[in-house]
C-alpha positions in Angstrom: 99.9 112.0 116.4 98.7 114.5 119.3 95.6 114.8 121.1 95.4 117.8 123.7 92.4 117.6 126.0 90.8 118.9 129.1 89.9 117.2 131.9 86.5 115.4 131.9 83.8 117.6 132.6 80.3 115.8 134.2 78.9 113.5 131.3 80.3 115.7 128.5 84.0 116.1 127.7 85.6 118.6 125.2 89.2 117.4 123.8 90.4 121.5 122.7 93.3 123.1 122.1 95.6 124.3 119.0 98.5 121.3 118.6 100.9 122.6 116.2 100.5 121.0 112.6 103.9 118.6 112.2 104.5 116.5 109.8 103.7 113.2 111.5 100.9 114.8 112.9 97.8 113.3 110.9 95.3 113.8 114.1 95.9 117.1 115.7 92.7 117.6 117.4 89.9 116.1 118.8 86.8 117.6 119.7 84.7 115.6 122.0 81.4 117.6 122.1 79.3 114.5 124.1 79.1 111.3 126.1 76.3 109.3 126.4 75.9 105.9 128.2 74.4 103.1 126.3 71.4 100.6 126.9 70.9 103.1 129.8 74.7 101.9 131.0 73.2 98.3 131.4 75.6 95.5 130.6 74.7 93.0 127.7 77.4 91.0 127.5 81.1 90.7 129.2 82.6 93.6 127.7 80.8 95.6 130.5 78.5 98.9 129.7 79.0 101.0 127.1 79.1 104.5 126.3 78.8 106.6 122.6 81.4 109.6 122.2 80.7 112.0 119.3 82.7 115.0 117.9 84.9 116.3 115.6 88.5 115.4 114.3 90.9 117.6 112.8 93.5 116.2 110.2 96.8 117.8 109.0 97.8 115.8 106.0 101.7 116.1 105.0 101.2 116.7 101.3 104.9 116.1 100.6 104.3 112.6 102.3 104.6 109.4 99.3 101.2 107.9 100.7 99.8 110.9 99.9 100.9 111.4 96.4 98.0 109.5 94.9 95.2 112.0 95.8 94.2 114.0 93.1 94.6 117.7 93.0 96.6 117.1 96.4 99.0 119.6 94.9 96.3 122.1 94.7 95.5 122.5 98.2 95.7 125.2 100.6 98.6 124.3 103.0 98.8 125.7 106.5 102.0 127.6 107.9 103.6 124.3 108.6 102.7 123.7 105.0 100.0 121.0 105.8 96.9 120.4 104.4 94.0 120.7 106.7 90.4 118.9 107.0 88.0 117.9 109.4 85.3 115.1 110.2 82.4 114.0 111.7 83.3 111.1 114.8 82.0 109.0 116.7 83.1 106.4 118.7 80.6 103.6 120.5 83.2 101.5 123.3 83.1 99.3 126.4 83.9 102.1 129.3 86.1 99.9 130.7 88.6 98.4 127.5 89.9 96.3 129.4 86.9 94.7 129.1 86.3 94.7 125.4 88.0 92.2 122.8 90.7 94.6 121.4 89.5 94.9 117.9 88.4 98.4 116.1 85.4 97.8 114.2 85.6 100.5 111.5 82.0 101.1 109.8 82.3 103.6 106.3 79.3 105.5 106.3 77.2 105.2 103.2 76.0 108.6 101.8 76.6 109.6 105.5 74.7 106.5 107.3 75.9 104.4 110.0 75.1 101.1 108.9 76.7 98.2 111.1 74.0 99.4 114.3 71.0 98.0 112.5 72.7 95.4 109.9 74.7 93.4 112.5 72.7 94.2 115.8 74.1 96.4 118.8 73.4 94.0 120.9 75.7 91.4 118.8 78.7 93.9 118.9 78.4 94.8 122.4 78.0 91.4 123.8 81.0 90.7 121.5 82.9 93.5 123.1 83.9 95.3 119.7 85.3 99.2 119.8 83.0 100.7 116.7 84.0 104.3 115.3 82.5 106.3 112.8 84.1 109.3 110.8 82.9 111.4 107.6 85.0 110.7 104.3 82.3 111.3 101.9 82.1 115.9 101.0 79.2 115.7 99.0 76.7 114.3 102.2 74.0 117.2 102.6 73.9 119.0 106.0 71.2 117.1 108.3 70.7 115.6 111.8 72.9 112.7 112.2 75.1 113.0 109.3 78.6 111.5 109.5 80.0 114.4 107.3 83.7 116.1 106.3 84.9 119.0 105.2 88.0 119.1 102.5 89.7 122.1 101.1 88.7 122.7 97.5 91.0 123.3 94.4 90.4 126.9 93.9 90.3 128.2 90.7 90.3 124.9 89.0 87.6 124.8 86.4 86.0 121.6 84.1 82.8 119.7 83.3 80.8 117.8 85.2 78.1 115.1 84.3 76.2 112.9 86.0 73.1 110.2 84.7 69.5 110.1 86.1 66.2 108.0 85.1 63.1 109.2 86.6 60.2 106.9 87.8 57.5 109.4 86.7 57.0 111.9 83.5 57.9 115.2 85.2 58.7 119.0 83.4 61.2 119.1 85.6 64.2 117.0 87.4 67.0 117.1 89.7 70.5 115.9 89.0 70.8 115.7 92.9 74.3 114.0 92.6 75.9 117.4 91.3 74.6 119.3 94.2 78.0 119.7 95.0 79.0 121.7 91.7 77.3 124.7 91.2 77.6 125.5 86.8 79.6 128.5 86.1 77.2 129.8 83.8 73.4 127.7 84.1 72.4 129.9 80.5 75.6 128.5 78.1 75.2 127.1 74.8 77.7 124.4 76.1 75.7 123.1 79.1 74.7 119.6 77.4 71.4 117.6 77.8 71.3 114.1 76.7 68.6 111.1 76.7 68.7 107.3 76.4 67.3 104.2 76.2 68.8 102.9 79.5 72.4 103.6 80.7 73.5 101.4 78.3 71.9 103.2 75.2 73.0 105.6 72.6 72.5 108.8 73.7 71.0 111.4 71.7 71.3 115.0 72.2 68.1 117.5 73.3 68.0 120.7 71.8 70.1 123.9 74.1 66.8 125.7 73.6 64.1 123.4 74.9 65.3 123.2 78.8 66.8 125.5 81.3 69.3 125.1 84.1 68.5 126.2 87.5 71.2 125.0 89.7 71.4 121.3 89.3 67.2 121.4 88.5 66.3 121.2 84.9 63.1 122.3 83.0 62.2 120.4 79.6 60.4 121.2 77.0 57.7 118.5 77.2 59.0 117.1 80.5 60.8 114.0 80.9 60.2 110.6 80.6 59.5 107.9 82.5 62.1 104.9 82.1 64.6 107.2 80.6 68.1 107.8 80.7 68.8 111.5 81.4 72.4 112.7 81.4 73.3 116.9 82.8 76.7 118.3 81.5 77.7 121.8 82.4 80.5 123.9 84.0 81.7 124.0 87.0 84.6 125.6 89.4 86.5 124.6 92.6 86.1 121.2 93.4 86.7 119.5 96.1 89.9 117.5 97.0 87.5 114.3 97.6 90.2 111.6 97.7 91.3 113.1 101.3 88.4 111.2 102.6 90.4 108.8 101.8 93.0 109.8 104.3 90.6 110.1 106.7 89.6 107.1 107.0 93.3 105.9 107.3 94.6 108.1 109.7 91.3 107.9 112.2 91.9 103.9 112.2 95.6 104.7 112.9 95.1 107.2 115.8 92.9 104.6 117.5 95.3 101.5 117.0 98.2 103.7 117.7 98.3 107.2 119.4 98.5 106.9 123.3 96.2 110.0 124.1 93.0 108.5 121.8 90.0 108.1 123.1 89.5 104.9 122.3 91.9 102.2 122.1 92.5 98.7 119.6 95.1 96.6 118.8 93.0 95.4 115.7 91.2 97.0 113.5 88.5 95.9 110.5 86.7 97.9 108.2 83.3 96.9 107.0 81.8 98.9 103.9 78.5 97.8 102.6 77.4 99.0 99.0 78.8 102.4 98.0 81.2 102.0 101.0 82.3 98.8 100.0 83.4 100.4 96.9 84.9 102.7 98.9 86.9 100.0 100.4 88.0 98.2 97.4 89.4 101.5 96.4 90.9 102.6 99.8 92.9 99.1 99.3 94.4 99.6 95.7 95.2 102.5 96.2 97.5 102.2 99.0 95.7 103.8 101.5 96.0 100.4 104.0 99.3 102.0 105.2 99.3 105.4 107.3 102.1 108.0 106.5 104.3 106.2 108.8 104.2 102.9 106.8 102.0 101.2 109.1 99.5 98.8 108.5 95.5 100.5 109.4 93.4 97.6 108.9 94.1 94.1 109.8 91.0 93.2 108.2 88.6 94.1 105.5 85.0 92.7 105.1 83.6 94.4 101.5 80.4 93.9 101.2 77.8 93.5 98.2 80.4 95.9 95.8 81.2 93.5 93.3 84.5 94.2 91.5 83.7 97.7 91.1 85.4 100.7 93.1 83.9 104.1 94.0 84.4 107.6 92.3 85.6 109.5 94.9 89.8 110.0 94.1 88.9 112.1 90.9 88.5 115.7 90.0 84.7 116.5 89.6 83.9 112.8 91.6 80.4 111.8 92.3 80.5 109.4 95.1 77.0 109.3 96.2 76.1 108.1 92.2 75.1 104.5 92.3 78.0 103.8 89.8 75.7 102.3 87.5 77.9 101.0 84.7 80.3 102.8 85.6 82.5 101.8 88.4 84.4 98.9 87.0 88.1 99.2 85.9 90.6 96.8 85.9 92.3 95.3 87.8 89.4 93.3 88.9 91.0 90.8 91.3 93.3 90.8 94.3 96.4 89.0 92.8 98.0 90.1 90.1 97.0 88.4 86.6 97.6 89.8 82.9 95.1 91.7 81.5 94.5 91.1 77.4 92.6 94.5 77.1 95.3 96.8 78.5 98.4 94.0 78.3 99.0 95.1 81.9 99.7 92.8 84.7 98.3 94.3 88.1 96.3 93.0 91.1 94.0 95.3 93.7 96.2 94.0 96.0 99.1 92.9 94.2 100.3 96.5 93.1 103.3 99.0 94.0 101.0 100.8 96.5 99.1 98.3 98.3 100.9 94.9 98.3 103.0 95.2 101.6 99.8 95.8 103.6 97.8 93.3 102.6 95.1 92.8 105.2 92.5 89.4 105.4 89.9 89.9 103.8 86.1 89.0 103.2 83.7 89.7 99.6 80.6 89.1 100.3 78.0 89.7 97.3 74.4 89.0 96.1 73.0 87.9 92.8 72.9 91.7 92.3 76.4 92.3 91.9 76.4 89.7 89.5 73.4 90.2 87.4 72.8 94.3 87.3 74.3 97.8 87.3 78.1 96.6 85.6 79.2 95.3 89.0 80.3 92.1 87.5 81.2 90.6 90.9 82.5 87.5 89.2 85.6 88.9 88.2 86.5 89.1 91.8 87.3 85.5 91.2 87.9 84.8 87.6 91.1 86.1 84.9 89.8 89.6 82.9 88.5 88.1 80.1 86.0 85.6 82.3 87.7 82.4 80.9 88.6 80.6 83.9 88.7 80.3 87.8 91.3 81.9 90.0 92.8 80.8 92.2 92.1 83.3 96.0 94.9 84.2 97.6 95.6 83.2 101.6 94.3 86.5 102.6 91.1 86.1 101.3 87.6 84.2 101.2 84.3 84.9 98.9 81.5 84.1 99.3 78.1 84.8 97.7 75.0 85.2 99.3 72.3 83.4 97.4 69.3 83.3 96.5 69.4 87.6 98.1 69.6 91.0 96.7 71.6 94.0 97.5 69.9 94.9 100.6 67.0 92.4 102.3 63.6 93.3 101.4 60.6 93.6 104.0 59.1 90.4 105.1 56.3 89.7 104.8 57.1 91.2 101.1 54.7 94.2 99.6 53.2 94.0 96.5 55.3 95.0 93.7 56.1 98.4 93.0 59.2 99.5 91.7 59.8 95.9 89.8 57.8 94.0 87.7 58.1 91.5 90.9 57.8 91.5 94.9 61.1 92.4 96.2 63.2 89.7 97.7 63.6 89.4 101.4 66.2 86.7 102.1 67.8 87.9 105.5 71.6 87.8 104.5 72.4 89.5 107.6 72.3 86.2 109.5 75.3 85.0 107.6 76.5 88.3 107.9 77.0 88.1 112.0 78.4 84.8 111.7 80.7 85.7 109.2 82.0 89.2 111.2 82.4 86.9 114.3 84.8 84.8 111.8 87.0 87.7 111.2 87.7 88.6 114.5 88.1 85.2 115.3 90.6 84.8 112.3 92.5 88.4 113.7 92.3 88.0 117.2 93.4 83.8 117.5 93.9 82.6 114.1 91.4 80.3 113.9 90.7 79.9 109.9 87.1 81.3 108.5 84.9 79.3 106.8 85.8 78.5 103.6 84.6 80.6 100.6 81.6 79.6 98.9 81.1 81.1 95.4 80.1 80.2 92.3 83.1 78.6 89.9 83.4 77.9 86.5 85.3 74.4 87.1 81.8 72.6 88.4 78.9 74.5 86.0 77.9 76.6 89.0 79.2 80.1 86.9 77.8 80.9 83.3 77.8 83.3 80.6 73.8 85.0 81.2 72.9 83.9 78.2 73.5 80.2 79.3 71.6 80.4 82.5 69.1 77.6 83.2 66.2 79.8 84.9 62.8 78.0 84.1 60.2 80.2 82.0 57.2 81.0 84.5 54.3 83.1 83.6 54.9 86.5 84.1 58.4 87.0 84.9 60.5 88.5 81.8 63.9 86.0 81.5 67.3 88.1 81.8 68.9 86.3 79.8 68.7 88.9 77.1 70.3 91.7 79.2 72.8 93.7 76.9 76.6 93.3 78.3 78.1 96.5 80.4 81.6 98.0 79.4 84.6 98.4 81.6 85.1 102.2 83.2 88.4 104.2 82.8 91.7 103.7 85.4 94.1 106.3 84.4 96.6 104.4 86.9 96.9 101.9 84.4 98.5 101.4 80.7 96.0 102.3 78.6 93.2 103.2 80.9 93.0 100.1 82.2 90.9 98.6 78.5 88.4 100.8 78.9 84.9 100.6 76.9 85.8 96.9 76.2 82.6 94.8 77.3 82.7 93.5 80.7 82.6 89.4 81.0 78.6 88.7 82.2 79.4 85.6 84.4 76.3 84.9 86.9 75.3 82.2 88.8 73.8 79.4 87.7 70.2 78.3 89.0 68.6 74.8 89.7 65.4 73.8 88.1 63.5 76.3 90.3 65.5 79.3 89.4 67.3 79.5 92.5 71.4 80.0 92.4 73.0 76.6 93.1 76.2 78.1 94.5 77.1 79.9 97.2 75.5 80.1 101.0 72.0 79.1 101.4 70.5 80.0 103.9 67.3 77.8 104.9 64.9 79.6 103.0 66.6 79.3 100.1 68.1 75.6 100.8 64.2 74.6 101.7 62.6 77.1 99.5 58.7 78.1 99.2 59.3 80.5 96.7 62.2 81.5 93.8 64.7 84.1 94.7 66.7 86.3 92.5 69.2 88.8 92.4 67.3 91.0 89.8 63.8 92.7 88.9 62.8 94.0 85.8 61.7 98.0 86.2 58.0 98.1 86.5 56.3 98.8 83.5 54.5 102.0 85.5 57.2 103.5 85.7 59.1 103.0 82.3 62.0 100.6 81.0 60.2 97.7 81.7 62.7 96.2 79.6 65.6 97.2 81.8 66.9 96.6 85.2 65.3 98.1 88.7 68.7 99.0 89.9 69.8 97.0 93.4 66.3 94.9 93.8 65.7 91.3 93.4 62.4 89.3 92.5 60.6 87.1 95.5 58.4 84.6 93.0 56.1 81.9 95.9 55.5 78.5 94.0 51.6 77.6 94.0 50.1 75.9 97.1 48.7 73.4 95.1 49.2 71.1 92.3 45.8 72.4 90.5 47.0 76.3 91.6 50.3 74.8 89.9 48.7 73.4 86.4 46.7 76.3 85.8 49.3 79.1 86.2 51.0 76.6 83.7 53.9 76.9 86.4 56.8 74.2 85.9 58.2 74.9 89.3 56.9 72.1 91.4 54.0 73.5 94.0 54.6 73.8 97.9 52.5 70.9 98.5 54.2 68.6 96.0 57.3 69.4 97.9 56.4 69.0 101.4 53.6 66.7 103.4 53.0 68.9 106.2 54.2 72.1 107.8 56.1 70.1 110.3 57.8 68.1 107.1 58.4 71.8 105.9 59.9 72.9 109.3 62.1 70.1 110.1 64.3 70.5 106.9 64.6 73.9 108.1 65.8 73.1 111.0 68.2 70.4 109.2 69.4 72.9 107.1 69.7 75.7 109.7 71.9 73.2 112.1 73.9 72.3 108.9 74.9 76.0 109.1 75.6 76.8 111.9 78.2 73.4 112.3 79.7 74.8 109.3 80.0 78.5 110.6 77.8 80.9 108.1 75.0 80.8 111.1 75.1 81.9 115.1 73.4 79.3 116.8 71.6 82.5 118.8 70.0 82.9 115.3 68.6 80.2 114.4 65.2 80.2 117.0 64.3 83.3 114.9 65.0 81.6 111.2 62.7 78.8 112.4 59.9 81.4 113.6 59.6 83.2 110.2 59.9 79.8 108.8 56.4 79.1 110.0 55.2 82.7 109.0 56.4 82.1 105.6 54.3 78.7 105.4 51.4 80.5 107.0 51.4 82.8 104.3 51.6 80.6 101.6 49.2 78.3 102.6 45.9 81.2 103.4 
């Protein structure tokens, strides 16, 4: 890898120049367009002040290169005169200015839809004071143009022409809606008899087909005849041409992890890296690792580790002619294999492992799977196949490499505390803080890279002590009001051309979830005091308001926050049979100290920062003040 710069000029440096395109050449160019001090160059821990460099880096991918052989429509790329295959990125890099200083270890963060994410979910102050490198570089093509967008650019498969579709379920009857995930694809002809519209009863549902003549195409906006529905399941099929090569983002990510951890001339320096993806780019990582992309072009290992966060056992569309990787993958982002070692699948009769395949299993990194009820309960995520054989028999056994653990008693992303009233779900969204397990957990890894001190161990839930179930078995208590999911119809597994048979596709996918205590709340997993000393029931899914349609379906990535009755008489008249806050606890100070048991009980076993727990006692006492007005 090359870099050729100019010297630094003042506070902004510009890395320039044309480096020829050679075959082990995966970074040819950097383009440092600022450099900006951080916290105002004040020091917040003993890595020292830090500084934020953003730019742009330029990729020349050897097409002829084995590593690369696995992205789709590779061969269909223009190739430059040293018959690469050029791209560019989005970068930026956030390091101690003196690395020296810092604790030697890369941490990677995969934008979602174009987001930074580890700023706000960890805390800059946690990753500075820890003395972590933190880069940032565009994968994803379809990420709209605006301020602040980690973004790419790939070269597209000209001439290449095919169908693309995509699903949508509006909140409100409208005449008109946008399929905003096909922005990319602009339809060949918007006017043809075989542009296709299609409606359901949930993604789920049989679709039936709406009549050529009663909507129009404009773009990716579509009129209806009679408008659309609330609640419903909308699915857009037309035309396109030239797609992008979208599995290079891929290689992007690779090779910009590489360059750092290897090239002499980078800008920034690690002899460690991790990746953290959370959501879509956790998907993104669970595919980046299957598919072999955890070794550069030179055979080198990128990431050391991998912390995947709240992605289930699914993987993300993005290595795939006509891809749609900012779609939720609702439904339709699980393919076998499911789990990291290699087991024998009875849909396909293949054997295979995420890990444990051709591509991937020399370059194993450690790695972390963190989920929430979410990933088990909605969307097809099916994050319990992450742990148990295909057909959701029996427990697996992890490998070395790797620990689970599930988050409980949380959805896919915290709510707001105090929580709103309902509005999207029938109930208040749930507001469990993961994140503090989160920090404690990411200070684990690098503790686990950098000294190999062992992590804490996984915490999931297992069919060998009653804590997994079948959905309809789950033992969630039947309050007033809140619809039981026990009746939610089973999702089916997605296509993987990689493997006999597509991988079994459209057989149903095992619905294993957590099983609750008396109160509805998981019994498994980390709880953190909230949930371990709990004022309320917390879930990992929400019924769809009935406002806005499907009330008998799913609000996609949302939990339910349910608070017990103050009082016994509160308690008898709501005909509640969860025991009422008063029942459970004499006093707010009774209340508070088995907090504080619990929170200490954490953070001796290493899923809690000690620094954290002054602030899970304060909102302890908010919570009770709320409860109790």
């Amino acid at each position: 890898m090359r870099t050729i710069s100019t010297p630094l000029l003042g506070l902004a440096v510009v890395f320039l120049g044309l480096a020829p395109a050679v075959a082990t050449a995966e970074v040819v160019r950097v383009d440092i367009t600022s450099r900006t001090d951080v916290q105002n160059g004040t020091p917040i821990g003993d890595a020292g002040a830090y500084e934020l460099l953003s730019g742009r880096i330029h990729f020349a991918i050897d097409p002829g290169n084995a590593r690369n052989g696995v992205i789709v429509d590779l061969d269909q790329a223009p190739r430059s005169a040293a018959g690469q295959v050029e791209m560019s990125a989005d970068l930026s890099i956030l390091k101690p200015k003196d690395a020296a200083k810092g604790n030697g270890t890369l941490l990677l963060d995969v934008v979602n839809r174009g987001n930074k994410t580890v700023l706000n979910s960890f805390g800059d102050a946690l990753l500075m004071s820890e003395g972590f490198t933190v880069a940032w570089v565009g994968w994803e093509f379809d990420v709209p143009q605006r301020d602040g967008a980690v973004r790419i650019d790939v070269p597209s498969a000209a001439g290449v022409r095919g169908t693309v579709k995509v699903m949508s379920t509006p909140n409100a009857a409208a005449p008109t809606l946008q399929f905003a995930d096909l922005a990319p694809y602009a339809p060949v002809d918007p006017a043809s008899p075989q542009n296709a519209l299609t409606v359901r009863d949930g993604a789920l549902g049989t679709p039936a087909t709406i009549a050529r003549n009663r909507w129009t195409l404009d773009g990716t906006r579509v009129t209806l005849e009679g408008g659309f529905e609330a609640g419903r399941t909308y699915e857009l099929a037309y035309e396109s041409s030239n797609p992008p090569i979208a599995g290079l983002g891929f290689a992007a990510v690779r090779d910009t992890a590489a360059w750092i951890k290897h090239a002499p001339d980078a800008a920034a320096h690690a002899e460690r890296a991790i990746a953290f993806g959370s959501s879509q780019s956790g998907r993104f990582l669970r595919n980046f690792l299957y598919l072999g992309f955890n070794a550069d072009e030179r055979n080198r290992q990128v990431f050391d580790g991998v912390m995947a966060h709240i992605a289930g056992a699914s993987r993300i569309d993005l290595n795939r002619r006509w891809s749609t990787p900012t779609s939720q993958g609702q439904y339709n982002a699980t393919s076998f294999p499911f789990a990291d070692a290699a087991v024998r699948d009875p849909a396909s009769g293949a054997t295979e492992g995420a890990l444990d395949n051709p591509r991937a299993k020399d370059f194993k990194p450690k790695v972390f799977y963190t989920n929430t009820g979410v990933e088990y309960w909605g969307g097809g995520r099916s994050a319990a196949l992450i742990h148990t054989t295909p057909d959701g028999t029996r427990d697996l056994a992890l490998p070395d490499n790797e620990r689970v653990y599930f988050l409980s008693g949380s959805q896919h992303g915290p709510g707001r505390f105090p929580p709103p009233a309902a509005q999207n779900g029938q109930q208040r969204e749930n507001p469990t803080n993961y994140w503090l397990t989160m920090r404690a957990l990411l200070v684990a890894m690098d503790e686990w890279l950098r000294a190999g001190v062992a992590p804490p161990p996984s915490r999931y839930p297992r069919f060998q002590d009653g804590t997994l179930v079948r959905a309809g078995a789950v033992a969630f208590p039947t309050i007033p009001g809140v619809r039981s999911p026990r009746t939610l119809p089973v999702a089916r597994r997605a296509a993987n051309p990689l493997v006999v048979h597509d991988g079994g596709a459209g057989n149903p996918l095992p619905f294993l979830v957590p099983q609750t205590d008396q109160d509805g709340t998981e019994l498994a997993g980390i709880r953190l005091p909230e949930v371990a000393v709990p004022l309320a029931t917390y879930t990992g899914w929400n019924f769809r308001n009935p406002a806005i349609g499907g009330a008998d379906q799913l609000f996609p990535l949302v939990g339910s926050y349910i608070p017990f009755a103050a009082t016994a008489v509160q308690r008898t008249t709501a005909k509640d049979p969860r025991a009422a806050i008063a029942e459970r606890y004499s006093s707010k100070q009774a209340y508070l100290d088995k907090v504080r048991a619990a929170g200490d009980k954490l953070v001796a076993d290493r899923y809690l920062r000690a620094e954290d727990l002054p602030g899970v006692m304060e909102r302890a006492g908010q919570h009770w003040d709320l409860l109790s007005q």
